[in-house]
C-alpha positions as CSV (number, residue, x, y, z in Angstrom):
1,X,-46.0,-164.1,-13.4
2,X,-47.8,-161.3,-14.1
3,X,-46.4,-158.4,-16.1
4,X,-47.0,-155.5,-13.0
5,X,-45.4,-158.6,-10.7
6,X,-42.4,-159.5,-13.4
7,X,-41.3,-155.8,-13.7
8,X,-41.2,-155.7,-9.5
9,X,-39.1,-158.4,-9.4
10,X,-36.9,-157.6,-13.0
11,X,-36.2,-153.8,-10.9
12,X,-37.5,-151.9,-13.8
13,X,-40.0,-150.2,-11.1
14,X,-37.9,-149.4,-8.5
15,X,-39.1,-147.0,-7.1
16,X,-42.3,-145.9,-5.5
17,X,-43.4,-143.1,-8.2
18,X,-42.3,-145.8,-11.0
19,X,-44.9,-148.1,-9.4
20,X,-47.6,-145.3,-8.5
21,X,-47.4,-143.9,-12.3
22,X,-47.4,-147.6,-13.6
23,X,-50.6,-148.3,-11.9
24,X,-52.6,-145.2,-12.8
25,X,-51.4,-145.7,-16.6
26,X,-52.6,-149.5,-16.4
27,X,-55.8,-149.3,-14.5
28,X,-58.3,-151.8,-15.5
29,X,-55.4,-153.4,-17.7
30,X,-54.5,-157.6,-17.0
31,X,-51.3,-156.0,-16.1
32,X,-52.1,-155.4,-12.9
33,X,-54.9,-158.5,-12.4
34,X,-54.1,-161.0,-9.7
35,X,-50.6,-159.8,-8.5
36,X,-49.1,-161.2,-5.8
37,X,-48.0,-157.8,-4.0
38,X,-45.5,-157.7,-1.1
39,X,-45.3,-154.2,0.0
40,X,-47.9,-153.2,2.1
41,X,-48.4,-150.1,0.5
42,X,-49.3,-151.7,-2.7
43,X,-51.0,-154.7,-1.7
44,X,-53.9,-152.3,0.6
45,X,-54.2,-150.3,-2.6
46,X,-55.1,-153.4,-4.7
47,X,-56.8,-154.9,-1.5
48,X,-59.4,-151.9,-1.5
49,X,-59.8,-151.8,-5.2
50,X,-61.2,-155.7,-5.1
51,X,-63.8,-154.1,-2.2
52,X,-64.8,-151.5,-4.2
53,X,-66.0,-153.7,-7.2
54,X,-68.3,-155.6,-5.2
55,X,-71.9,-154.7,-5.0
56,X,-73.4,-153.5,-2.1
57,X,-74.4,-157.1,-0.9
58,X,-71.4,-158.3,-1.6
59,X,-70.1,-155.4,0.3
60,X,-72.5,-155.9,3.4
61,X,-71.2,-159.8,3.5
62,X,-67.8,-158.8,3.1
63,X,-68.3,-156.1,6.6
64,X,-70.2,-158.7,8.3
65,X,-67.4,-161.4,7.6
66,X,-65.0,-158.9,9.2
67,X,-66.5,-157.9,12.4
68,X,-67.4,-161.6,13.0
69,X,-63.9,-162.5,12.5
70,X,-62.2,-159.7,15.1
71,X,-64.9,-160.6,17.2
72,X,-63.7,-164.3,17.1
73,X,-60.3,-162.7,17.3
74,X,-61.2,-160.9,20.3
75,X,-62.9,-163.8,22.0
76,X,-60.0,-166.1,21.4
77,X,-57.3,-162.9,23.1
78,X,-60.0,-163.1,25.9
79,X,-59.8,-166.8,26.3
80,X,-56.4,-166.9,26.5
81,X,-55.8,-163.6,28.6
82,X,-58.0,-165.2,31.3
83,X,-56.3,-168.6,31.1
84,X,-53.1,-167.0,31.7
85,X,-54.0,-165.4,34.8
86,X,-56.1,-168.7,35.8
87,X,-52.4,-170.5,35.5
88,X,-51.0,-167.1,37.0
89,X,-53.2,-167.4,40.2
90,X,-53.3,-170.9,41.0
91,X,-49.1,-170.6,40.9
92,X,-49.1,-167.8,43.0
93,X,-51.9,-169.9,45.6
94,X,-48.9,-172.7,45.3
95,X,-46.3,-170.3,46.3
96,X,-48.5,-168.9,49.0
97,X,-48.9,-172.3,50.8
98,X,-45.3,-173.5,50.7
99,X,-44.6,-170.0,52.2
100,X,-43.3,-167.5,49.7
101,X,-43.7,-163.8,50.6
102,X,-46.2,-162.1,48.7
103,X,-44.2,-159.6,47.6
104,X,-41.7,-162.4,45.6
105,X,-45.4,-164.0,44.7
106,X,-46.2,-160.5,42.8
107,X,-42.9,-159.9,41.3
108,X,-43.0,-163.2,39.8
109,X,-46.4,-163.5,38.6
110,X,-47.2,-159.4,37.8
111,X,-50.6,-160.0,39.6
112,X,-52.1,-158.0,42.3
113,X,-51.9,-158.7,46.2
114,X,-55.7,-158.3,45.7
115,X,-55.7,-161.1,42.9
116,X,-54.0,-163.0,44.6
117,X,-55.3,-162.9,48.7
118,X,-59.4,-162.7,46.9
């Protein structure tokens, strides 16, 4: 465990400022290499600090990587977003045949009289 990590856990940093004065004394120190942070807080501080040591190819990968992965991230929300409202719609054509009211049909399935009637 690593010294930054041990003192964390050992509560002789307990507080924010303890931490925040920690880490500008250590900078650059293998105190505070590879530490497994929980908080948030922390953990983007150290996070951005890794970013900013690469170069600026490194850099243009590391963007690219991102927006490719939020856009897989986005496709796969999509996917599923329009699956649920295929399953939505062909339950609320079900309903419509064995002669629920539409107005049951939308309260149930949160889709439009349009949606469902197109």
């Amino acid at each position: 465990l690593c010294t930054f990590a041990r003192l964390f856990k050992e509560k002789e940093l307990s507080t924010d400022l303890q931490r925040w004065l920690f880490i500008i004394n250590n900078m650059g120190s293998e105190a505070l290499q590879d530490c497994p942070f929980e908080d948030p807080l922390f953990h983007n501080f150290f996070e951005q600090g890794q970013i900013e040591k690469l170069t600026p190819m490194e850099k243009e990968v590391y963007e690219k990587s991102i927006y490719e992965y939020q856009d897989v991230q986005d496709t796969i929300e999509y996917e599923r977003e329009s699956a649920r409202t295929e399953a939505k719609l062909a339950m609320a054509k079900s309903m419509l045949k064995k002669g629920i009211d539409l107005a049951t049909i939308i309260s149930i399935t949160e889709l439009s009289a349009e949606e469902i009637c197109a």
